[in-house]
C-alpha positions in Angstrom: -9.4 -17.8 -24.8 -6.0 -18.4 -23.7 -4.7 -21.6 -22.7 -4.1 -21.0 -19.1 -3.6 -25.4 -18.4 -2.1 -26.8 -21.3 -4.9 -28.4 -23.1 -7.2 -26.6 -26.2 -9.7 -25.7 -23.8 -12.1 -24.7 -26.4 -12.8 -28.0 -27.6 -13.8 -29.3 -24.7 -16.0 -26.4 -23.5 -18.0 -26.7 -26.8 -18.5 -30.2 -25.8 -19.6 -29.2 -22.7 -22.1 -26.5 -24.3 -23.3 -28.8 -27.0 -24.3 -31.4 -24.5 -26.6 -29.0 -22.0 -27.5 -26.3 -24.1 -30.5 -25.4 -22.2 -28.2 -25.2 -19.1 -25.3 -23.4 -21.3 -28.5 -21.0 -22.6 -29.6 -20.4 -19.1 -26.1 -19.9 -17.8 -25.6 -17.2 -20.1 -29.1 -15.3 -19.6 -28.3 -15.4 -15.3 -24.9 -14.2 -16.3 -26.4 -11.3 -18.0 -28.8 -10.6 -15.4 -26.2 -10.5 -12.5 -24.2 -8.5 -14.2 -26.2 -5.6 -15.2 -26.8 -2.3 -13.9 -28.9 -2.0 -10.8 -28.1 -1.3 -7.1 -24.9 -2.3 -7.6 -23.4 -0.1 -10.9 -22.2 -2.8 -13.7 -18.3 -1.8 -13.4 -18.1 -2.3 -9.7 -19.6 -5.8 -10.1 -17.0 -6.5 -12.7 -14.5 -5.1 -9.8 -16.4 -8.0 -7.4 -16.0 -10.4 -10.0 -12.2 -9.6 -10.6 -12.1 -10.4 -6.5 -14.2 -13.5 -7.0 -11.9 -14.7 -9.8 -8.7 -14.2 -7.5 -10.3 -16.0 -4.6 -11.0 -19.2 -6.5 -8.1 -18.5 -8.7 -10.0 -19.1 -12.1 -7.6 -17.8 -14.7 -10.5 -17.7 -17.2 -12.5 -15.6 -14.9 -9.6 -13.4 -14.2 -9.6 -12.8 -18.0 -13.1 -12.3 -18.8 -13.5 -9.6 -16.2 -10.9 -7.7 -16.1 -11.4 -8.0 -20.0 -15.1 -7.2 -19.3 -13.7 -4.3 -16.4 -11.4 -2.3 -18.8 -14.7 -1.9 -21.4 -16.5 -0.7 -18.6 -13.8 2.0 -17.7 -12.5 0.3 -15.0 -8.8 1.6 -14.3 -6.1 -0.6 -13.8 -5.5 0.8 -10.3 -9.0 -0.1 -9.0 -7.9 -4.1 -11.3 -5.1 -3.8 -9.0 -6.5 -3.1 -5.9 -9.7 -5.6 -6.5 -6.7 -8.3 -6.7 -5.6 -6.9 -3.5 -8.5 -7.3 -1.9 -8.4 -10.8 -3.2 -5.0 -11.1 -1.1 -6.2 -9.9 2.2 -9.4 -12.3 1.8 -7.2 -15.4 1.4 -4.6 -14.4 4.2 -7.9 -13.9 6.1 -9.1 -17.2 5.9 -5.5 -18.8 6.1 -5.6 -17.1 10.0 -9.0 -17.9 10.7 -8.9 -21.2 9.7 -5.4 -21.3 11.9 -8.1 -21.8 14.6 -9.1 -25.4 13.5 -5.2 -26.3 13.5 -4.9 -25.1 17.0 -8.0 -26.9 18.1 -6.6 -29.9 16.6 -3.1 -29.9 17.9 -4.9 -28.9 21.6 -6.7 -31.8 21.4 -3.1 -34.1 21.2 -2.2 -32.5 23.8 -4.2 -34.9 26.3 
């Protein structure tokens, strides 16, 4: 895993694993589950995920699945336009959220 923050990650993730392993276990077995083929094919939920991982702007996520994307097949044009789709999600809710600073600053106007 790279070290996206400065600090040997790994260390402190084993801690975390070692001290819930029956959440860590069943963390592992959903992953699996979600993430298989079924209505939705398995490389276009690693496409999802890639958006996902963009949105919430997890640098370990963005590495896992696009990892997880390019053994699927995934090109990096349809990487590149996932991210994109990240882009237009979080300009989307920048504008829609405009709305609660313009009901605020309407409301100091009395």
């Amino acid at each position: 895993m790279a070290d996206f923050y400065g600090k040997d990650t790994s260390k402190y993730l084993r801690n975390l694993r070692q001290n819930a392993p029956d959440a860590f276990k069943g963390f592992l077995e959903f992953d699996k589950e979600v993430f298989k083929d079924g209505a939705i094919p398995s490389k276009t939920k690693e496409l999802m995920a890639i958006t996902a991982a963009h949105v919430t702007q997890c640098p370990w996520c963005i590495e896992a699945h696009v990892s997880r994307a390019k053994e699927k097949g995934c090109t990096d044009q349809e990487i590149a336009e996932a991210v994109w789709v990240a882009a237009a999600m979080r300009a989307g809710a920048a504008f829609s959220h405009g709305a609660i600073a313009m009901a605020v600053a309407d409301e100091h106007k009395h």
